[in-house]
PDBQT receptor file of N, H, CA, C and O in Angstrom, charges set to zero:
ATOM      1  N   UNK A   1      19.960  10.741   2.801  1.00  0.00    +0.000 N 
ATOM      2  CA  UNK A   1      19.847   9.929   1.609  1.00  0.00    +0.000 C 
ATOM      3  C   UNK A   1      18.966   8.720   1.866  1.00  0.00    +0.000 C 
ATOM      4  O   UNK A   1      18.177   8.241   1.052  1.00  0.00    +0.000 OA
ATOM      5  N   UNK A   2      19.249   8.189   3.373  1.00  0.00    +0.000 N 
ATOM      6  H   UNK A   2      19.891   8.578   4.034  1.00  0.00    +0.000 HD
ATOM      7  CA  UNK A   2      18.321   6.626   3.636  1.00  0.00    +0.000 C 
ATOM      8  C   UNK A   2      16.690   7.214   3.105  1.00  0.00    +0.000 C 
ATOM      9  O   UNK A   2      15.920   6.688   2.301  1.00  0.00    +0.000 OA
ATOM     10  N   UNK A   3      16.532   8.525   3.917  1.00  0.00    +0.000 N 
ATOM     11  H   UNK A   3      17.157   8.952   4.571  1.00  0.00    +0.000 HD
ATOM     12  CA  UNK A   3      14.708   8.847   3.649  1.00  0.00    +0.000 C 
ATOM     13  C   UNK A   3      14.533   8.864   2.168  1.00  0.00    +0.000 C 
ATOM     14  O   UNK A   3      13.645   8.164   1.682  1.00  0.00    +0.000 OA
ATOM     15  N   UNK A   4      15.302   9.606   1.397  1.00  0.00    +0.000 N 
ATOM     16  H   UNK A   4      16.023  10.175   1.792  1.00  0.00    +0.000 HD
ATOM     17  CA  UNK A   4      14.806   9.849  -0.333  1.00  0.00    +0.000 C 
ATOM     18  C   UNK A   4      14.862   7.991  -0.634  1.00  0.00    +0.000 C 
ATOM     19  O   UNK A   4      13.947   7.356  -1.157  1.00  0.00    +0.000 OA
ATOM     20  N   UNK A   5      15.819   7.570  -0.276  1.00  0.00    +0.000 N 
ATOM     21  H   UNK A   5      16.563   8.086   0.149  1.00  0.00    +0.000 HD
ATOM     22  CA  UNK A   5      15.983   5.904  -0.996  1.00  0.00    +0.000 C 
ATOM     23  C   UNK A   5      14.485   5.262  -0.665  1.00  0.00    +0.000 C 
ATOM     24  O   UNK A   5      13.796   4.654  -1.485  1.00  0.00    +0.000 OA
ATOM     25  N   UNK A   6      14.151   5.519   0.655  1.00  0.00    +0.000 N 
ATOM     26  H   UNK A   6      14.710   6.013   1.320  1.00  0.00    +0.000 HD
ATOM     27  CA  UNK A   6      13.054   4.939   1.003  1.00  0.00    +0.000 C 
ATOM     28  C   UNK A   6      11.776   4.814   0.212  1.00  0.00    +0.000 C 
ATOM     29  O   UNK A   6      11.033   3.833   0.231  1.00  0.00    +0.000 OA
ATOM     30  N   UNK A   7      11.594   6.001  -0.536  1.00  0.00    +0.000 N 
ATOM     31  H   UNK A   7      12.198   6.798  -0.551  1.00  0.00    +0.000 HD
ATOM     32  CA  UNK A   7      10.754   6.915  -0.649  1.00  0.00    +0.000 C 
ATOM     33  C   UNK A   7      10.902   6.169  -2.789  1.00  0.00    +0.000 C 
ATOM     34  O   UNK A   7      10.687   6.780  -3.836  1.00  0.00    +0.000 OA
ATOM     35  N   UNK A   8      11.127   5.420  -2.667  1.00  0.00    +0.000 N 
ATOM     36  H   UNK A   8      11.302   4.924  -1.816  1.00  0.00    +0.000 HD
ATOM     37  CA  UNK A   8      11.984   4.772  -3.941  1.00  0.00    +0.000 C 
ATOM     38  C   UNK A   8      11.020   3.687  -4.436  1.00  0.00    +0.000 C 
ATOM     39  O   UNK A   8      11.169   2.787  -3.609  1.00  0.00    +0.000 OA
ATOM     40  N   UNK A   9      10.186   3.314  -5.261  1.00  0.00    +0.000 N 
ATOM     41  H   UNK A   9      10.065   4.045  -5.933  1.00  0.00    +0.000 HD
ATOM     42  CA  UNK A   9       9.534   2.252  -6.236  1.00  0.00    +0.000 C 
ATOM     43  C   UNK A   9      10.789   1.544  -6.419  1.00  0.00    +0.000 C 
ATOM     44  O   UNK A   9      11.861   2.055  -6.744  1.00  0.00    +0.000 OA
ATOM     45  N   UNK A  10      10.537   0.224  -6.162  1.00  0.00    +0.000 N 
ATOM     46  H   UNK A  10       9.666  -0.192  -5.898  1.00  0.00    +0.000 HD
ATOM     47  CA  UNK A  10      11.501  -1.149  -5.854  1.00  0.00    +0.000 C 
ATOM     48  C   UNK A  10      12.223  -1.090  -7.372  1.00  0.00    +0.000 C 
ATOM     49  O   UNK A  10      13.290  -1.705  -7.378  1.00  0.00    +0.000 OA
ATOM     50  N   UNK A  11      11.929  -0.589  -8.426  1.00  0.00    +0.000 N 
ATOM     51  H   UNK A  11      11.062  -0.090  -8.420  1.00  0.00    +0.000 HD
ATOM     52  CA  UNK A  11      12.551  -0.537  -9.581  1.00  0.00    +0.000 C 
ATOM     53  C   UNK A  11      13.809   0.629  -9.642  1.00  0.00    +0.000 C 
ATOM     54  O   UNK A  11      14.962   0.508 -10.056  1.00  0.00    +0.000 OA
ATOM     55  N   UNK A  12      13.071   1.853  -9.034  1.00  0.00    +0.000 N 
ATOM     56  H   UNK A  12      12.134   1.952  -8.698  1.00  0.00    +0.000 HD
ATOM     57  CA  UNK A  12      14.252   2.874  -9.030  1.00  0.00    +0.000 C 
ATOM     58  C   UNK A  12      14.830   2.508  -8.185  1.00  0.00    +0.000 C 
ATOM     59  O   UNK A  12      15.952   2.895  -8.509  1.00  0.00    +0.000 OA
ATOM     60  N   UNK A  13      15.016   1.705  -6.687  1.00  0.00    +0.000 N 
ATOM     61  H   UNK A  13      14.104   1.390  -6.424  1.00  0.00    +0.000 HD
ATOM     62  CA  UNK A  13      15.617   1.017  -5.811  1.00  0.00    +0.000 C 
ATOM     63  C   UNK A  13      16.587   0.292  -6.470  1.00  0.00    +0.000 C 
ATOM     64  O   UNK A  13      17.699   0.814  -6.381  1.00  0.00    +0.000 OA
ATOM     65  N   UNK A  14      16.541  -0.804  -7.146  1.00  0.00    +0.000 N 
ATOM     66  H   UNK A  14      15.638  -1.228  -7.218  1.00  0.00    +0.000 HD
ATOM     67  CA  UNK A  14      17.530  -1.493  -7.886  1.00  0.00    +0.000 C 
ATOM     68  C   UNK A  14      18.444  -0.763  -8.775  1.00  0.00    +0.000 C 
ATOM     69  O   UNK A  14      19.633  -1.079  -8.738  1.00  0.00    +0.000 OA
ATOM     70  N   UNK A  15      18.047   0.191  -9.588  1.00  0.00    +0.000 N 
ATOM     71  H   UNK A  15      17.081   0.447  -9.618  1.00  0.00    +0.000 HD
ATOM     72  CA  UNK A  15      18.769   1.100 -10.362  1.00  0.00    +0.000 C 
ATOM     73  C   UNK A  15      19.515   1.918  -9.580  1.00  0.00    +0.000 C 
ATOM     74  O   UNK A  15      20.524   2.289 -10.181  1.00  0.00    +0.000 OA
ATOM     75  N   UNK A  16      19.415   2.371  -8.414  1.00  0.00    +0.000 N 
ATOM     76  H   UNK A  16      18.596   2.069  -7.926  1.00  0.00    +0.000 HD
ATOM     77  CA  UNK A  16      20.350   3.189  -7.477  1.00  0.00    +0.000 C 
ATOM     78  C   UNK A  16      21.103   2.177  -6.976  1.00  0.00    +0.000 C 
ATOM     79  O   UNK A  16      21.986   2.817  -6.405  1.00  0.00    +0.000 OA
ATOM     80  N   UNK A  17      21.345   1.064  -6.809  1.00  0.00    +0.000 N 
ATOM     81  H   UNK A  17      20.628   0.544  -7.273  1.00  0.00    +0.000 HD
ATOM     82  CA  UNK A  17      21.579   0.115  -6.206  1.00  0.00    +0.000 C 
ATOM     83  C   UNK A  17      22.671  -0.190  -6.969  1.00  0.00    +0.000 C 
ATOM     84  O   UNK A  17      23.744  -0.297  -6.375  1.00  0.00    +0.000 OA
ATOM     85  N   UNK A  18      22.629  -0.413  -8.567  1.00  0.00    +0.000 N 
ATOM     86  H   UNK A  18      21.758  -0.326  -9.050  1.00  0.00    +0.000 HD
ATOM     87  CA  UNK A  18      23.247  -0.859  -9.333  1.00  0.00    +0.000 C 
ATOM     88  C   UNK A  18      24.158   0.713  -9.913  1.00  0.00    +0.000 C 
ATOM     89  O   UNK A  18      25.124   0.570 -10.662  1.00  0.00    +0.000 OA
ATOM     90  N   UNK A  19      23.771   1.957  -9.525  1.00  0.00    +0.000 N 
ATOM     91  H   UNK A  19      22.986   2.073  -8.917  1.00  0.00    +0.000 HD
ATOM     92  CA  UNK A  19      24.937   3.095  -9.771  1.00  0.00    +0.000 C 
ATOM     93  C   UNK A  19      25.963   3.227  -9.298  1.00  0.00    +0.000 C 
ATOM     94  O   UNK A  19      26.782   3.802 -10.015  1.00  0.00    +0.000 OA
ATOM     95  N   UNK A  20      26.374   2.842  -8.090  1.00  0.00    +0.000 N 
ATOM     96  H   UNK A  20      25.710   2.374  -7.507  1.00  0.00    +0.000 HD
ATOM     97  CA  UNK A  20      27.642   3.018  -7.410  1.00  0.00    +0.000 C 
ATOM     98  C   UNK A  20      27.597   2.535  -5.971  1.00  0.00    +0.000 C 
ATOM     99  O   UNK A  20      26.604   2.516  -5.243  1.00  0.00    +0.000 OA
ATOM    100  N   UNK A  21      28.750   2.175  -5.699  1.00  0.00    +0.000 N 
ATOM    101  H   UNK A  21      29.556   2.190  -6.290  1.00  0.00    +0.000 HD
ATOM    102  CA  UNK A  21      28.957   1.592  -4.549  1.00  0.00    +0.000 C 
ATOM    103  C   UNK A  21      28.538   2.012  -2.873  1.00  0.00    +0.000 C 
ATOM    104  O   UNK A  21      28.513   1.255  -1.903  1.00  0.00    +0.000 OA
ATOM    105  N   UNK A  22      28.165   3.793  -2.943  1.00  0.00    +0.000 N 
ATOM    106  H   UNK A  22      28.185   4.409  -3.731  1.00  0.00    +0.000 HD
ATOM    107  CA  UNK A  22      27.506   4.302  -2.185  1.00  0.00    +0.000 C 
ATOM    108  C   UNK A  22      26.075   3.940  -1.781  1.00  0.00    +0.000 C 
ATOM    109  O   UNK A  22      25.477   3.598  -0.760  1.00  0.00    +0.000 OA
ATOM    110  N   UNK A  23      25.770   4.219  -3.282  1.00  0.00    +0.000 N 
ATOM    111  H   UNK A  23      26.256   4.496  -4.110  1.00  0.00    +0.000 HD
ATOM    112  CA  UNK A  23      24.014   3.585  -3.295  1.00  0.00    +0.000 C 
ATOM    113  C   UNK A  23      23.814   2.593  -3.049  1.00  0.00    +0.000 C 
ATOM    114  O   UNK A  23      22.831   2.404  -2.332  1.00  0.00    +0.000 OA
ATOM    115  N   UNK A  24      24.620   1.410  -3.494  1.00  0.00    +0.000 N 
ATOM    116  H   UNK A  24      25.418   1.564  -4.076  1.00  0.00    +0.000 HD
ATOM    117  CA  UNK A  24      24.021   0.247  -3.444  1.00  0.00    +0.000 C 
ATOM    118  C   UNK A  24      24.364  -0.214  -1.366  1.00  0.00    +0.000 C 
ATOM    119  O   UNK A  24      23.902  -1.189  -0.773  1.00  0.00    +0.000 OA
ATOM    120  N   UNK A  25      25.226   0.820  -0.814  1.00  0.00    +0.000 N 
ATOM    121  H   UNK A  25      25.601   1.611  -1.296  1.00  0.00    +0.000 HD
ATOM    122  CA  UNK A  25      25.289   0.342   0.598  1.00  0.00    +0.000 C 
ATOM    123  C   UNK A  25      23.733   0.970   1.509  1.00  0.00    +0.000 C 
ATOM    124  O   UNK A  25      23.201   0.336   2.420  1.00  0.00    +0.000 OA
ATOM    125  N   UNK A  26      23.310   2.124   1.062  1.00  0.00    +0.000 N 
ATOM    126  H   UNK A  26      23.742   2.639   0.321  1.00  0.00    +0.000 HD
ATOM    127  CA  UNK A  26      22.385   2.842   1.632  1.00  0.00    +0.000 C 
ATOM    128  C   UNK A  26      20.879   1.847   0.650  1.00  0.00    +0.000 C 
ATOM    129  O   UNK A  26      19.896   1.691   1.375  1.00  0.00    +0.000 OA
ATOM    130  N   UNK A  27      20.774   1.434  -0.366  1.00  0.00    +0.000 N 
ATOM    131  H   UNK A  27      21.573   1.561  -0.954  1.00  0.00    +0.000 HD
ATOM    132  CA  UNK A  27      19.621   0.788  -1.053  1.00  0.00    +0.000 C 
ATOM    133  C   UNK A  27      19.146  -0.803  -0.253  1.00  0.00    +0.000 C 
ATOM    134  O   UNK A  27      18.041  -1.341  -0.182  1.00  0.00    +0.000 OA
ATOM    135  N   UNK A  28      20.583  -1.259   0.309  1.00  0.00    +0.000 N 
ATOM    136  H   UNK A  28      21.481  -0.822   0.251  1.00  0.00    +0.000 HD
ATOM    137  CA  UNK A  28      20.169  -2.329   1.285  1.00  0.00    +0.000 C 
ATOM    138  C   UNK A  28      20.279  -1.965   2.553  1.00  0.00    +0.000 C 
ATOM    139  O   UNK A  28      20.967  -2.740   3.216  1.00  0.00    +0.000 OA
ATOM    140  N   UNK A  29      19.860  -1.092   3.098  1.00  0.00    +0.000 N 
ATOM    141  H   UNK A  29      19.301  -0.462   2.559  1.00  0.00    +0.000 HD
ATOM    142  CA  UNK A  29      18.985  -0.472   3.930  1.00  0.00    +0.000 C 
ATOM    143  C   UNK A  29      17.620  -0.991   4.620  1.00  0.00    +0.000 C 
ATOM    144  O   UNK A  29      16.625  -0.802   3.920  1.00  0.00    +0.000 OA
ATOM    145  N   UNK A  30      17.428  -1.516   5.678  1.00  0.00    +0.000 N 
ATOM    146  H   UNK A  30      18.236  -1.669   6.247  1.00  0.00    +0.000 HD
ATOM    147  CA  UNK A  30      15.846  -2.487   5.482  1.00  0.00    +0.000 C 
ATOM    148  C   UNK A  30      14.690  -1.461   5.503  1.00  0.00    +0.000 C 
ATOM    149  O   UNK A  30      13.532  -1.751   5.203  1.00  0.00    +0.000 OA
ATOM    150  N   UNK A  31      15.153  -0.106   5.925  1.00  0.00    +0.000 N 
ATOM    151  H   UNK A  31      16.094   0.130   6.169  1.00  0.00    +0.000 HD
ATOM    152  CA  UNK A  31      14.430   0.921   5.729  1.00  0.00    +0.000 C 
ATOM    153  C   UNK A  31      13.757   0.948   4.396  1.00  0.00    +0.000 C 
ATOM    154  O   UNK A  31      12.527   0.933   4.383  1.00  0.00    +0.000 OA
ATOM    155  N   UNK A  32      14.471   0.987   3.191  1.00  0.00    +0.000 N 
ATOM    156  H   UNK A  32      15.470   0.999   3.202  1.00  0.00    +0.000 HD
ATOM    157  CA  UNK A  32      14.344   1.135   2.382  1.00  0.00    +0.000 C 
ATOM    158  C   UNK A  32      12.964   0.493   1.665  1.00  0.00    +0.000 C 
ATOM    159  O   UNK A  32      12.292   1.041   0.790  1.00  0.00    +0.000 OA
ATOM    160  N   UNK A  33      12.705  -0.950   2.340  1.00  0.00    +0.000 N 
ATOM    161  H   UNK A  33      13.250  -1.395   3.050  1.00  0.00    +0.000 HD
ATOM    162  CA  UNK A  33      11.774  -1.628   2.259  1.00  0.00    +0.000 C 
ATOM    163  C   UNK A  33      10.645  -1.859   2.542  1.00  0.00    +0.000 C 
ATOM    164  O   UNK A  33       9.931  -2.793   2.179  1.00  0.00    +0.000 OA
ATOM    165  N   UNK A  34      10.332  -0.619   3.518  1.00  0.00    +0.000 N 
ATOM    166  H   UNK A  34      10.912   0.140   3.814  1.00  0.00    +0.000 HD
ATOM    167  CA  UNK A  34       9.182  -0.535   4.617  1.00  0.00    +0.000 C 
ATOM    168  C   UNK A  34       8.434  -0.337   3.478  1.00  0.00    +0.000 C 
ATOM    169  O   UNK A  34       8.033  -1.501   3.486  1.00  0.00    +0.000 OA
ATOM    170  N   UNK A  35       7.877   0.146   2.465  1.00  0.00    +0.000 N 
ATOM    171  H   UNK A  35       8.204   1.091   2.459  1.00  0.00    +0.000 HD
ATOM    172  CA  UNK A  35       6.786   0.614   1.759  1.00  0.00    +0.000 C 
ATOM    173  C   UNK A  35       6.772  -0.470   0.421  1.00  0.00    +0.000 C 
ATOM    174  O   UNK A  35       5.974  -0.505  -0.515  1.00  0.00    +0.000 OA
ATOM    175  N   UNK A  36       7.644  -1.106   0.624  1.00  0.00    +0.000 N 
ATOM    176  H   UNK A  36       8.292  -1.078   1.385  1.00  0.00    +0.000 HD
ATOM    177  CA  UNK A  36       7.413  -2.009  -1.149  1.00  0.00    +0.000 C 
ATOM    178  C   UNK A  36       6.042  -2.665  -1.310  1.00  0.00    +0.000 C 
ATOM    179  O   UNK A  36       5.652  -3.120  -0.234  1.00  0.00    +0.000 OA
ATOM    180  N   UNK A  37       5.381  -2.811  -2.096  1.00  0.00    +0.000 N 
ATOM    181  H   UNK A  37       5.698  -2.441  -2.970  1.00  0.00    +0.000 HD
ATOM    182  CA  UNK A  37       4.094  -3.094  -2.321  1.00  0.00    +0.000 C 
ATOM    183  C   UNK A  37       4.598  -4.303  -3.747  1.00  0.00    +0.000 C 
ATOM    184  O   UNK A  37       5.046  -3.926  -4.830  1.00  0.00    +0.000 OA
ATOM    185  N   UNK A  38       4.501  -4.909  -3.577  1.00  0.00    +0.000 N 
ATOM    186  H   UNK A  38       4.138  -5.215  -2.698  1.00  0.00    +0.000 HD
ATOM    187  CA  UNK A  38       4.155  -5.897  -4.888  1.00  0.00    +0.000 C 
ATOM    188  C   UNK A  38       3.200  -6.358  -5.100  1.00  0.00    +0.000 C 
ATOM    189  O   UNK A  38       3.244  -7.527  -5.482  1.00  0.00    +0.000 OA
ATOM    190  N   UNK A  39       2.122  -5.827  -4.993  1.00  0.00    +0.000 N 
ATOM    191  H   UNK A  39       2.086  -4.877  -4.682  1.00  0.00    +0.000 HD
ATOM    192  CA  UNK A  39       0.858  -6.258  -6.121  1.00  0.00    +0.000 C 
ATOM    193  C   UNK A  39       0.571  -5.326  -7.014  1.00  0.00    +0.000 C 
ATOM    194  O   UNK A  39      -0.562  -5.377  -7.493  1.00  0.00    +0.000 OA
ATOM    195  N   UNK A  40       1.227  -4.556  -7.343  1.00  0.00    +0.000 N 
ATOM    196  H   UNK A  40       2.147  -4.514  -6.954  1.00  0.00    +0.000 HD
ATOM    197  CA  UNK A  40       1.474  -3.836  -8.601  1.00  0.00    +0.000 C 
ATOM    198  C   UNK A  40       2.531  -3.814  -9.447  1.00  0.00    +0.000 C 
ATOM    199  O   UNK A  40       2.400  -3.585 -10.650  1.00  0.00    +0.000 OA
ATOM    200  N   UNK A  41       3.433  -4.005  -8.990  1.00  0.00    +0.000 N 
ATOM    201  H   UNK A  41       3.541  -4.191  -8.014  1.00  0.00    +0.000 HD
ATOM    202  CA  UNK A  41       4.761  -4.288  -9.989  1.00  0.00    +0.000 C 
ATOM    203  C   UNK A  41       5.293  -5.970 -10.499  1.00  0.00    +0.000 C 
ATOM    204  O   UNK A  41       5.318  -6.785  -9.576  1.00  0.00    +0.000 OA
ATOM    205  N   UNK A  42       5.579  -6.330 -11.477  1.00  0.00    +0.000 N 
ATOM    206  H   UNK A  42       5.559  -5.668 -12.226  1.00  0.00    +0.000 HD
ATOM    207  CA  UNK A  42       5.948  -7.594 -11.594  1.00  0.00    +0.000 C 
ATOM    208  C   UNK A  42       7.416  -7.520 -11.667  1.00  0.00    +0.000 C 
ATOM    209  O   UNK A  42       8.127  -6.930 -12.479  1.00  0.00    +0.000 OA
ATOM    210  N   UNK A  43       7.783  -8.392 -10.433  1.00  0.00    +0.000 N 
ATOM    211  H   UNK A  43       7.204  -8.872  -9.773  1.00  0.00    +0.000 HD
ATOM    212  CA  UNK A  43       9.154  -9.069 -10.286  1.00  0.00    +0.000 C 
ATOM    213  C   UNK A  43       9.205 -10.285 -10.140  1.00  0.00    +0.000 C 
ATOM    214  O   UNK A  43       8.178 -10.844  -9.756  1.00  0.00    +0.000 OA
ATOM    215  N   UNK A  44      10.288 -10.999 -10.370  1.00  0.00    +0.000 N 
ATOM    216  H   UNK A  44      11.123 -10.544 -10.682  1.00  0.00    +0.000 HD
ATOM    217  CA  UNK A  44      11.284 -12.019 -10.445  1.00  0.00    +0.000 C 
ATOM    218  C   UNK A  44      11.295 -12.675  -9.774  1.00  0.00    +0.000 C 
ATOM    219  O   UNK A  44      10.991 -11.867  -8.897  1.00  0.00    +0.000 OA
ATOM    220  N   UNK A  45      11.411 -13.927  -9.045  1.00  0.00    +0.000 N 
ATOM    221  H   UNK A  45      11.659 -14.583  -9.758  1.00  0.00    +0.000 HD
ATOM    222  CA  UNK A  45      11.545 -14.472  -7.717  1.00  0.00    +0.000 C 
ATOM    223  C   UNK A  45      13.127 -13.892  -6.935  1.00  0.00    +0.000 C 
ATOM    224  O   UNK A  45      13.342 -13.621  -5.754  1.00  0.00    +0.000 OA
ATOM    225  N   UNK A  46      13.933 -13.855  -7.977  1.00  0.00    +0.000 N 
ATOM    226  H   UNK A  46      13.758 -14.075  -8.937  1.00  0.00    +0.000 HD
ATOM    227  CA  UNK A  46      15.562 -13.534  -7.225  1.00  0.00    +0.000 C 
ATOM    228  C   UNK A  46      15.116 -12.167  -6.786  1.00  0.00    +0.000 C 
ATOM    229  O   UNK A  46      15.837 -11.650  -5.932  1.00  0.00    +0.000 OA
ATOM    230  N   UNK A  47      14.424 -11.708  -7.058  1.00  0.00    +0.000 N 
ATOM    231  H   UNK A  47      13.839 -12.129  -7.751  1.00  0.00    +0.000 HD
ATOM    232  CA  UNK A  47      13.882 -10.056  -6.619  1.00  0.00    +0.000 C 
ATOM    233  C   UNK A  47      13.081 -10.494  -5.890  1.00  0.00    +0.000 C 
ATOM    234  O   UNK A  47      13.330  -9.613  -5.068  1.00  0.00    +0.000 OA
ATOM    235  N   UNK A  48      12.476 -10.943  -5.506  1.00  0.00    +0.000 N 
ATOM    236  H   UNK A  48      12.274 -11.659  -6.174  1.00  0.00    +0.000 HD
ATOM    237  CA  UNK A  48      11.560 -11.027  -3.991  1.00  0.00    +0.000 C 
ATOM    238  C   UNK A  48      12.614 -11.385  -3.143  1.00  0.00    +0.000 C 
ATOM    239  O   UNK A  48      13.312 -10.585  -2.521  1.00  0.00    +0.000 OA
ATOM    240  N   UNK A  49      12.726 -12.725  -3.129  1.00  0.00    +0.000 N 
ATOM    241  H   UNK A  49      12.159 -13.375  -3.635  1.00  0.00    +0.000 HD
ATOM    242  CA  UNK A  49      14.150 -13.117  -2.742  1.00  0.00    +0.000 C 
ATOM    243  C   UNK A  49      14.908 -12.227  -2.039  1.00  0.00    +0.000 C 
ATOM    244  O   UNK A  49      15.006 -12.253  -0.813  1.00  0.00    +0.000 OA
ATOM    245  N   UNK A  50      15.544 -11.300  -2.883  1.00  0.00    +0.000 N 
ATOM    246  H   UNK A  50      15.464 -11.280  -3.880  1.00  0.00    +0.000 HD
ATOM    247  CA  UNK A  50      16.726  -9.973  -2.655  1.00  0.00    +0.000 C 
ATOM    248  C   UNK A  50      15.952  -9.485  -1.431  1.00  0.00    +0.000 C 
ATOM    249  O   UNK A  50      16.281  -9.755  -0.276  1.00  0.00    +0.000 OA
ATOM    250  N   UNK A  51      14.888  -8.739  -1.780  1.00  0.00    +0.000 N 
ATOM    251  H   UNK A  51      14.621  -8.520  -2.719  1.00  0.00    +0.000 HD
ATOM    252  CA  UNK A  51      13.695  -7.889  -1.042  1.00  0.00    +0.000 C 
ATOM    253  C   UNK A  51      13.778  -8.650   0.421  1.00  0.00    +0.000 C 
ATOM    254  O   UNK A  51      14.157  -8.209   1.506  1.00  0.00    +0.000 OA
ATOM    255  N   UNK A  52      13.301  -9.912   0.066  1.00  0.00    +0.000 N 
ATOM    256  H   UNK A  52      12.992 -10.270  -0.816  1.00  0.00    +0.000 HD
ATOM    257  CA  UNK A  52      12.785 -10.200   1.745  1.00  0.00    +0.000 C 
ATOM    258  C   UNK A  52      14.160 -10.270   2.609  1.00  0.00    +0.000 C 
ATOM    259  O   UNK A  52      14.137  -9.634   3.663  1.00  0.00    +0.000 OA
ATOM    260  N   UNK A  53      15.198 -10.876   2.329  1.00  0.00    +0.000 N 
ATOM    261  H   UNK A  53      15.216 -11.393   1.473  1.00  0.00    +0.000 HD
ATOM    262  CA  UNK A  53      16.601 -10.681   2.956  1.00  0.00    +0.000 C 
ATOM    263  C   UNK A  53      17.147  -9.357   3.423  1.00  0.00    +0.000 C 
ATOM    264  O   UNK A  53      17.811  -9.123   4.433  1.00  0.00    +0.000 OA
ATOM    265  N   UNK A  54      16.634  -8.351   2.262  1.00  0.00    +0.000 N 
ATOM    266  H   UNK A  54      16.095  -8.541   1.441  1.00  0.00    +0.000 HD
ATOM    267  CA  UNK A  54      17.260  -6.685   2.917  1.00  0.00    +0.000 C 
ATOM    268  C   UNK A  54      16.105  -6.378   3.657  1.00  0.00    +0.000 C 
ATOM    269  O   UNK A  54      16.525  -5.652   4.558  1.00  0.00    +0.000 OA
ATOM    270  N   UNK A  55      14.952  -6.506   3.791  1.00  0.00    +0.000 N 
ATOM    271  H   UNK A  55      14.611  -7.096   3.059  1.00  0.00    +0.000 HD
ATOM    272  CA  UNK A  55      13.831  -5.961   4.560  1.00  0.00    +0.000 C 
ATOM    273  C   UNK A  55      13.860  -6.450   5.979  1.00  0.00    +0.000 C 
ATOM    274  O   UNK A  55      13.568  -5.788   6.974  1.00  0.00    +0.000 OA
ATOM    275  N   UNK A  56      14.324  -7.931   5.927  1.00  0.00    +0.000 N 
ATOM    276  H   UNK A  56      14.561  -8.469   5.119  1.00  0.00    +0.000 HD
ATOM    277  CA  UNK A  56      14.658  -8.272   7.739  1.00  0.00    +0.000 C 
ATOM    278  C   UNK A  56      13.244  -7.212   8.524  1.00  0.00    +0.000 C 
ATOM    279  O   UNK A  56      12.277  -6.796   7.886  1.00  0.00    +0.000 OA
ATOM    280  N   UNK A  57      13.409  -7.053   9.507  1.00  0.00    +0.000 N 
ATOM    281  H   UNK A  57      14.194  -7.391  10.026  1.00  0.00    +0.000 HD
ATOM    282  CA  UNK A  57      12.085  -7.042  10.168  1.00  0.00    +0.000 C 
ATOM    283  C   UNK A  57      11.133  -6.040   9.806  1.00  0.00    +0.000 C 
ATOM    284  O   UNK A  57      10.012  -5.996  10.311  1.00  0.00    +0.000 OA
ATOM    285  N   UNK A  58      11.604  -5.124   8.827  1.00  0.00    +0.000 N 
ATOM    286  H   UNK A  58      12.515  -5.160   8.417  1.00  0.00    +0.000 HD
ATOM    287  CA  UNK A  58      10.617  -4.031   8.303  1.00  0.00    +0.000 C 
ATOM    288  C   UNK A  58       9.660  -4.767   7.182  1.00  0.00    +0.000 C 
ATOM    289  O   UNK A  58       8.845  -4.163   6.484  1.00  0.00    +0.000 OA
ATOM    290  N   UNK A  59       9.901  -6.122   7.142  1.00  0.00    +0.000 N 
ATOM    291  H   UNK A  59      10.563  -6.612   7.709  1.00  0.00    +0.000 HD
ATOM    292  CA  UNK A  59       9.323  -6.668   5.964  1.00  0.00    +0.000 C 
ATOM    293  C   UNK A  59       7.585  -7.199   6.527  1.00  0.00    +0.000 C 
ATOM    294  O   UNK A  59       7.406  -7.897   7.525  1.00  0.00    +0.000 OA
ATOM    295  N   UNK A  60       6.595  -6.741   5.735  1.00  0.00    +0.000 N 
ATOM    296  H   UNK A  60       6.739  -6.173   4.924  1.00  0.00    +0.000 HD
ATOM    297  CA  UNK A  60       4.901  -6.975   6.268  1.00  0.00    +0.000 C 
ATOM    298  C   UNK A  60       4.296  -6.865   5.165  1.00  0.00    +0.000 C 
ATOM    299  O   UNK A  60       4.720  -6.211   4.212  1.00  0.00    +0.000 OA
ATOM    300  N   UNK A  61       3.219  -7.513   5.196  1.00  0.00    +0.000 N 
ATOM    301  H   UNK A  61       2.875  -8.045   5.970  1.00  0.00    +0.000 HD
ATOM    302  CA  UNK A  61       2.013  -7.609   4.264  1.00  0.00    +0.000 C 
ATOM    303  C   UNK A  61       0.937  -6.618   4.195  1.00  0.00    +0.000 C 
ATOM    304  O   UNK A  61       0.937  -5.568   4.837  1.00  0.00    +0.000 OA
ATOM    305  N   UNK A  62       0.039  -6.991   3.406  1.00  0.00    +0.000 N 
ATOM    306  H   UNK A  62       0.039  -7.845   2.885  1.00  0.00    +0.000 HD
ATOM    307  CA  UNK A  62      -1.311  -6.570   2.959  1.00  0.00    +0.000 C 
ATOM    308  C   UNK A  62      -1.940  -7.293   3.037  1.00  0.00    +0.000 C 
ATOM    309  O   UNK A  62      -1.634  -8.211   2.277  1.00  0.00    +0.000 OA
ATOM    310  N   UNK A  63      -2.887  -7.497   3.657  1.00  0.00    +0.000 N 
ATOM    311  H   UNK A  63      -3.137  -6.751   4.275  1.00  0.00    +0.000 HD
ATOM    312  CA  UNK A  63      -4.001  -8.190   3.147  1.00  0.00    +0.000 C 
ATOM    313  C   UNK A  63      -5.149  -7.330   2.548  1.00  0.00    +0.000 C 
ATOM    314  O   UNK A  63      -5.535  -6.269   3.038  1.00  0.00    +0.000 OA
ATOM    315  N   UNK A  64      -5.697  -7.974   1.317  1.00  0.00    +0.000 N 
ATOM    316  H   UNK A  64      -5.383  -8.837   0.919  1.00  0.00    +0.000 HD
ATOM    317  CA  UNK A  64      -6.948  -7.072   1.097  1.00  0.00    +0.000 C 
ATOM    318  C   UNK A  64      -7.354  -8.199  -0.596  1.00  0.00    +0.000 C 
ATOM    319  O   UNK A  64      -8.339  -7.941  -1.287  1.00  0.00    +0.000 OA
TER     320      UNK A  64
């Protein structure tokens, strides 16, 4: 389940997150975070926020 979550646009991430108490233990996952890209999606600051706290060391940039 961690690989499919991974594999998750930070929007369907939150929505699994918010289904049940299973999901939401496997969605904060820092795995989960390795691929989030935000320069395409618009979020929230409490959503970055959220993001950078569950991502812990899988959390990295882009530059470009």
């Amino acid at each position: 389940m961690l690989q499919v979550f991974s594999l998750l646009d930070i929007q369907s991430l939150c929505q699994a997150a918010a289904s049940c108490s299973l999901f939401k233990k496997i969605a904060m996952e820092p795995a989960c975070y390795r691929n989030v890209d935000l320069t395409y999606c618009k979020v929230d600051n409490s959503t970055v926020a959220k993001m950078i706290r569950n991502a812990g060391q899988y959390l990295r940039y882009a530059l470009g």
